[in-house]
C-alpha positions as CSV (number, residue, x, y, z in Angstrom):
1,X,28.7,-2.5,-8.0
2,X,28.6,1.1,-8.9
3,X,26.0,3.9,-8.1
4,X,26.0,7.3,-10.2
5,X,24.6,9.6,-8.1
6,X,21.1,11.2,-10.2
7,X,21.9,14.9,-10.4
8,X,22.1,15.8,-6.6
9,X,19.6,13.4,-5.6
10,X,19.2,13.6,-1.2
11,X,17.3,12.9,1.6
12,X,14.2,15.4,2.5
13,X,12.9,14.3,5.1
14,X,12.3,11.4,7.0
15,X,9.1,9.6,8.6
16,X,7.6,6.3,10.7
17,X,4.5,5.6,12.7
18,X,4.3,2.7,14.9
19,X,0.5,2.9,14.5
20,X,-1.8,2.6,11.1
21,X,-2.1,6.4,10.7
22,X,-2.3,8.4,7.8
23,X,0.4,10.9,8.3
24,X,3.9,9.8,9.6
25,X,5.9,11.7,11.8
26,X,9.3,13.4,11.0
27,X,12.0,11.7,12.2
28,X,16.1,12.8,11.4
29,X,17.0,9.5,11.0
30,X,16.2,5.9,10.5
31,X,17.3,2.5,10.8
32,X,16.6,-0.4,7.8
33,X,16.4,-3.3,8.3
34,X,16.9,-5.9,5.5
35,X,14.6,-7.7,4.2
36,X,11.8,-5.7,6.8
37,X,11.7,-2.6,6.3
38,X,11.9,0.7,8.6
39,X,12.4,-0.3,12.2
40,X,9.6,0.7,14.4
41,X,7.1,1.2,11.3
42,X,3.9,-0.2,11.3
43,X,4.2,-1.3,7.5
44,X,7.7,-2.7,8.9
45,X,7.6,-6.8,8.6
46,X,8.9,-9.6,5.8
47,X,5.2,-10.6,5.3
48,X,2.3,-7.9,3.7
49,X,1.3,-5.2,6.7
50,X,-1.1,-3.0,5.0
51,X,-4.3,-4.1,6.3
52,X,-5.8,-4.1,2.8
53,X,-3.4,-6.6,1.5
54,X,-3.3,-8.1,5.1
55,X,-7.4,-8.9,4.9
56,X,-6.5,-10.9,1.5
57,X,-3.6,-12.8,1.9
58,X,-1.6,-12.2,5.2
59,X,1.5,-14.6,3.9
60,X,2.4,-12.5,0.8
61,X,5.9,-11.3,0.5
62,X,5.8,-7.7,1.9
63,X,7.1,-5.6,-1.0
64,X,6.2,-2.4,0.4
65,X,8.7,-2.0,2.9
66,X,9.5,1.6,2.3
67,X,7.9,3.9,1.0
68,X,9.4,6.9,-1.4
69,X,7.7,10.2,-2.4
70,X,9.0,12.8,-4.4
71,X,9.4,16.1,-2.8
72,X,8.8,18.0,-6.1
73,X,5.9,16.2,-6.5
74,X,4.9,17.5,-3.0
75,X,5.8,20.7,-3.6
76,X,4.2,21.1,-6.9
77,X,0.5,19.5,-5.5
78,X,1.3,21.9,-2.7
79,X,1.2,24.1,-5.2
80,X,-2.2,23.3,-6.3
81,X,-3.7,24.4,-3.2
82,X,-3.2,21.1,-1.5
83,X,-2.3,20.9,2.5
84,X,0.6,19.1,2.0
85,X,3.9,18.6,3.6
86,X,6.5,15.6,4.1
87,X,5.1,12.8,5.4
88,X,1.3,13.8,5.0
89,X,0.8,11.0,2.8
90,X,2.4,8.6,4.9
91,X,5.4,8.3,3.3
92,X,8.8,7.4,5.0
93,X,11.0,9.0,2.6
94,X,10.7,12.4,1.2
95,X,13.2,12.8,-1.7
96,X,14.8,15.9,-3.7
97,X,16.0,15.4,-7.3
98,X,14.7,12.1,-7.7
99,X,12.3,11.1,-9.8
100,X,11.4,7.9,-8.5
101,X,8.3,6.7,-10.3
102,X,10.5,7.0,-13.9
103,X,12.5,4.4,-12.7
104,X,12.2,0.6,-13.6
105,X,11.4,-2.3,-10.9
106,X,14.7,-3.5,-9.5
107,X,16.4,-0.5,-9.5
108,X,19.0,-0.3,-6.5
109,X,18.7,3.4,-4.3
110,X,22.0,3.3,-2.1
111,X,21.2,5.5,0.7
112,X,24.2,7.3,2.7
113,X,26.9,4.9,3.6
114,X,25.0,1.4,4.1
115,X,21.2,1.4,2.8
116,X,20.0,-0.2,-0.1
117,X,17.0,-0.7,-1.2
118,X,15.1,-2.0,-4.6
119,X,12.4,-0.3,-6.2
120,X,9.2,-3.1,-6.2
121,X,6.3,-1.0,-7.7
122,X,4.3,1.9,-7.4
123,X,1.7,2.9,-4.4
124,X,-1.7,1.9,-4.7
125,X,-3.6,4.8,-3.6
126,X,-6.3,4.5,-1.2
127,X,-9.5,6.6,-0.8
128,X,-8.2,7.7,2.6
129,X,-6.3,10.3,0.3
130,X,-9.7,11.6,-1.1
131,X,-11.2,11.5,2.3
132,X,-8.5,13.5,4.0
133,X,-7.6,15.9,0.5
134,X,-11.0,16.3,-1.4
135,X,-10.0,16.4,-5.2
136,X,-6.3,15.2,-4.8
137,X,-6.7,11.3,-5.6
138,X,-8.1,12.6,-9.0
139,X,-4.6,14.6,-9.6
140,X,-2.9,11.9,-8.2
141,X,-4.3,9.4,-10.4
142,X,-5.4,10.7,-14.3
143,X,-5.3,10.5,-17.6
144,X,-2.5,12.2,-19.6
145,X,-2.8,13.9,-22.7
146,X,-2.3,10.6,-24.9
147,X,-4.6,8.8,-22.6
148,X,-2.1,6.9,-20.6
149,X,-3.0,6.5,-17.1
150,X,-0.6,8.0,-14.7
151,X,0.1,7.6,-11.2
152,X,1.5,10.2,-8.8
153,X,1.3,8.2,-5.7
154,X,5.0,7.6,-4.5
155,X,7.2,4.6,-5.1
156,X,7.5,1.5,-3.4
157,X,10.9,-0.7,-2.6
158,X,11.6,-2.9,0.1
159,X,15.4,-3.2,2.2
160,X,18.0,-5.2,0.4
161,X,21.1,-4.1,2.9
162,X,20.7,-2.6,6.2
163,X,21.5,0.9,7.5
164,X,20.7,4.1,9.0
165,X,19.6,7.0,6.8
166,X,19.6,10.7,7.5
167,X,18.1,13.6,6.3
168,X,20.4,15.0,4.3
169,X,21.7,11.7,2.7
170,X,22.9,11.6,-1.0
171,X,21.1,8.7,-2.9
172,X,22.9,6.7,-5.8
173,X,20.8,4.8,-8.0
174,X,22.2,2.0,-10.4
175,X,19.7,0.8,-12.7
176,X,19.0,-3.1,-13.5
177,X,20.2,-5.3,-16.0
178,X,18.2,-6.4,-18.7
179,X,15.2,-4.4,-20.2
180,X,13.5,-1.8,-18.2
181,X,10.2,-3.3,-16.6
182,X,7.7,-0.3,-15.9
183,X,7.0,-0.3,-12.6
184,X,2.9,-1.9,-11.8
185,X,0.9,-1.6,-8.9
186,X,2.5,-3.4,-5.5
């Protein structure tokens, strides 16, 4: 396989918690595991772990291993007036030149030497956003101008190949076959 590196596409920053919290803490490293997720992540497991999805159906596949969250994006809602800063929205992976969300489902990231992962969906925001950042779940999630609804809530894959990642990292991406399936809700 083959990986074209998007533009100059790297590692941020980097985050875990081993407890449900909000906010993740930085990290310079961390270790994937596949078919788990981030080692020593709460969210980290081959079944569901967000307590939402936990309450419903605990034996669903876990396809929210990792999550991604564009640093322009931040920086942009930042911006805005918002308190933000990696790992604030409990992201693991801050990125920089990569757009994430315009990417289809199955797309492959190759992290540094050894991490792959595959995109599964899109991050369902929860009202603890709203709770914590009055008025940014409504930027987050709108409207456009053509009445689409548009989510700007971070992107969701889960750990097809081990490996340690780094601040820093480049990131390769190498689309799926086939046509290009929007990514949903996970």
């Amino acid at each position: 396989m083959t990986y074209a590196p998007t533009v100059s596409a790297t590692v941020r920053a980097l985050h875990r918690s081993s407890e449900y919290t909000f906010a993740k803490e930085a990290c310079p490293s961390l270790d994937l595991i596949a078919g788990i997720g981030v080692d020593g992540d709460v969210h980290a497991g081959a079944a569901v772990r967000h307590r939402s999805r936990v309450e419903r159906d605990p034996s669903q596949p876990n396809l929210r291993q990792v999550h991604l969250f564009d640093g322009e994006l931040l920086d942009m809602l930042a911006s805005e007036g918002f308190d933000l800063s990696p790992g604030v929205l409990g992201e693991n992976v801050t990125t920089s030149g990569l757009d994430a969300l315009s990417l289809p489902t199955g797309t492959l990231l190759r992290i540094g030497a050894d991490a792959l992962l595959a995109l599964t969906g899109v991050r369902n925001p929860c009202v603890q956003i709203e709770a914590r950042f009055p008025g940014l779940l409504k930027r987050m999630v709108h409207r456009d101008d053509k009445g689409e609804l548009v989510r700007l809530t971070g992107a969701m894959a889960v750990v097809v190949q081990a490996g340690t990642i780094h601040e820093g990292d480049r990131i390769a991406v190498q689309l799926p076959p086939g046509t290009p399936q929007i990514l949903q809700l996970v």
